[in-house]
C-alpha positions in Angstrom: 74.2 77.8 95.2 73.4 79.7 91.7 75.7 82.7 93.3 78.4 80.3 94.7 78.7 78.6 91.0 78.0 82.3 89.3 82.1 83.5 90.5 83.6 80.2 88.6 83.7 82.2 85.3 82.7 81.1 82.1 83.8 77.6 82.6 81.2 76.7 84.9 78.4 75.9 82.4 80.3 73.2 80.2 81.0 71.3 83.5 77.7 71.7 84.7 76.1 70.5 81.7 78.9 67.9 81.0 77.9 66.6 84.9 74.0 66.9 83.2 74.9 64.4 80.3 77.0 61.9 82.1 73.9 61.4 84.9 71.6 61.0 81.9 73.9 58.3 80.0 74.3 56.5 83.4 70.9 56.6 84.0 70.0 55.0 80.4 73.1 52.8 80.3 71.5 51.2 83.4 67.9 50.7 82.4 69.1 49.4 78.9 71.9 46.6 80.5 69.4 44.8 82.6 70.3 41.6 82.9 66.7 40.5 81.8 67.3 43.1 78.4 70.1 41.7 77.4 70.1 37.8 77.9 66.5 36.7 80.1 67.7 33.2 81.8 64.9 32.0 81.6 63.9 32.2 77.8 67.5 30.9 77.3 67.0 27.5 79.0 63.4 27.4 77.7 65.0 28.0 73.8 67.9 25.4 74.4 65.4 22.9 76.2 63.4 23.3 73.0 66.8 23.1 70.3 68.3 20.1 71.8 64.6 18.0 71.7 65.0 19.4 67.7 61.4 21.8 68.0 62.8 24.5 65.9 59.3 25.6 65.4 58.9 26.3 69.1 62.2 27.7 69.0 61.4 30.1 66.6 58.4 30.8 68.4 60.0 31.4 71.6 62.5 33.8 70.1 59.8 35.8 68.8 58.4 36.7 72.1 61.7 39.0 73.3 63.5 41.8 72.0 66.4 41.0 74.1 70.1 42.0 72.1 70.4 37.5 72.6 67.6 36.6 71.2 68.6 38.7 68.4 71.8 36.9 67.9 70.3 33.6 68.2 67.3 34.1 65.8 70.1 34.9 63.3 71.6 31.5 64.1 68.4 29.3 64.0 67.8 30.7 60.7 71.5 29.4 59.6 69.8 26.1 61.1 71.2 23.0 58.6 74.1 25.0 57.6 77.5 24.2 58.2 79.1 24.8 61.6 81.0 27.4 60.4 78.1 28.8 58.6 76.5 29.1 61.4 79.2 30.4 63.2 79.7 33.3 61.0 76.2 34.3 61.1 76.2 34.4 65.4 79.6 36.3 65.4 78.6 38.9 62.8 75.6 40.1 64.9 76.6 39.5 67.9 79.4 42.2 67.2 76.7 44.8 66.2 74.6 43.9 69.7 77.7 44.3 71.2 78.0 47.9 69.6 74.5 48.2 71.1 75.6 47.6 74.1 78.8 49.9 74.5 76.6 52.8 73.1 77.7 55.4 74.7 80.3 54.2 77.6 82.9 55.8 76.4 81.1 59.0 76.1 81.6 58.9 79.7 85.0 58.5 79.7 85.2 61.3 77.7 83.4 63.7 79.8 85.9 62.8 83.0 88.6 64.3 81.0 86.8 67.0 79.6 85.6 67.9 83.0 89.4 67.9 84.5 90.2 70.0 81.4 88.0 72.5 81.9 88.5 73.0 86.0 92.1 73.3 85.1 91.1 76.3 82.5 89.4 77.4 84.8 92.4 77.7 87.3 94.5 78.9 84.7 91.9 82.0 83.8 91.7 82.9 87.8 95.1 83.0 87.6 95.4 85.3 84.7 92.9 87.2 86.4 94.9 87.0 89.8 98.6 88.1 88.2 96.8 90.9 85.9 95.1 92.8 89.2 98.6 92.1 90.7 100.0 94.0 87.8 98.6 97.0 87.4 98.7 97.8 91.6 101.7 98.9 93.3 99.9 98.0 96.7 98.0 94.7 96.5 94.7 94.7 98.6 93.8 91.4 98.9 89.7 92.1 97.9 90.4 92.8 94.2 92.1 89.3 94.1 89.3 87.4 95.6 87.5 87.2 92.1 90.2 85.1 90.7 90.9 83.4 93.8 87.1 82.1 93.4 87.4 81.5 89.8 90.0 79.4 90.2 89.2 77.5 93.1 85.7 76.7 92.2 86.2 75.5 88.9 88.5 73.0 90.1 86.4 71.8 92.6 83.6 71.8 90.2 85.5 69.4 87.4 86.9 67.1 89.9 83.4 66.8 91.3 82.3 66.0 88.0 85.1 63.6 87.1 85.4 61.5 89.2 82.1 60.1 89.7 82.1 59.8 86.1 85.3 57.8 85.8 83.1 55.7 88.3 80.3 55.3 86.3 82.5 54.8 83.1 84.3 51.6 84.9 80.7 50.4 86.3 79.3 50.2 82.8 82.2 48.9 81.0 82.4 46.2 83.1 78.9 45.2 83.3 79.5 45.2 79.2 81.9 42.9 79.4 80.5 40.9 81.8 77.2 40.5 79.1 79.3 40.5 76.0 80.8 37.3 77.9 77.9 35.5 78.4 76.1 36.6 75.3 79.3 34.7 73.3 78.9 31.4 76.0 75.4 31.5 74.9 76.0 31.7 71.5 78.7 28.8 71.6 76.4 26.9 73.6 73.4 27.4 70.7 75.5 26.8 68.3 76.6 23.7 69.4 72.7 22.5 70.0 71.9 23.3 66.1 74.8 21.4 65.1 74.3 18.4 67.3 70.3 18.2 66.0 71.5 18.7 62.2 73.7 15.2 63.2 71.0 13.5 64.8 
């Protein structure tokens, strides 16, 4: 395998280590968007059963035993507690936009390294090629074994950024969906909060 890789050329280690960091951001990405990390069900309908009987104490108390990126958001928002609604409002949508950050840390990157990968496979080609049309040049008689080192060059680096590419387009579209589907409820849980403080400010 270490031969095989050894005739892509130069452009082998950047997609090798590119293939390196996108398993490692995957691999992270996952562990830190757990469902249970991000918004733990039931801590939420503990902390809303607790809101709407008015026991901010025990809300408060409740928050303080998670780290999750909502109970975050919703500590922010009992503390607004007796404020106006759009006090309160403010307070939940300011950071809830930083845990949202949080959570897209690094997704991109991914989509990144797809097209870095697919960049450098086709440099790759394109310097087998060179290699390919410079042996062609200085031989009046082509034999067909001097060409074989550019042939490899060019082949295997394609393979190689492709292979690297598109699982990480994959991965990219995995995680940014399973953002989005967070970020969603994270804001429907927020709304939902929000509307619990107000209604106990009233009663």
């Amino acid at each position: 395998m270490i031969e095989f890789f050894g005739k892509g050329g130069i452009f082998i280690a950047p997609i090798l280590f590119c293939s390196v960091i996108a398993v490692a951001i995957f691999v992270e990405r996952l562990l830190s968007l757990r469902r249970k990390r991000v918004v733990p069900a039931a801590l939420v309908r503990k902390l809303e059963e607790v809101v709407a009987n008015g026991d901010l104490l025990a809300a408060k108390e409740l928050l303080g035993q998670s780290r999750a990126a909502i109970v975050r958001v919703l500590a922010v928002g009992l503390r607004a507690a007796g404020q106006p609604r759009d006090i309160i409002k403010d307070h939940l949508e300011e950071v809830g936009r930083q845990e949202v950050a949080g959570l897209e840390r690094f997704v991109d990157t991914l989509g990144t390294i797809a097209g870095v990968s697919t960049l450098l496979g086709l440099l790759g080609t394109i310097s087998g090629m060179i290699e390919i049309f410079a042996v062609i040049s200085t031989q009046t008689t082509v034999d067909p074994g001097t060409l074989a080192g550019g042939i490899s060059e060019a082949l295997i680096t394609t393979m190689a950024g492709l292979s690297v590419a598109i699982p990480a387009i994959v991965m990219h579209r995995y995680l940014l969906n399973r953002t989005n589907g967070l970020t969603l409820e994270m804001e429907r849980l927020s709304t939902r909060f929000m509307d619990l403080l107000c209604d106990g400010v009233k009663d």
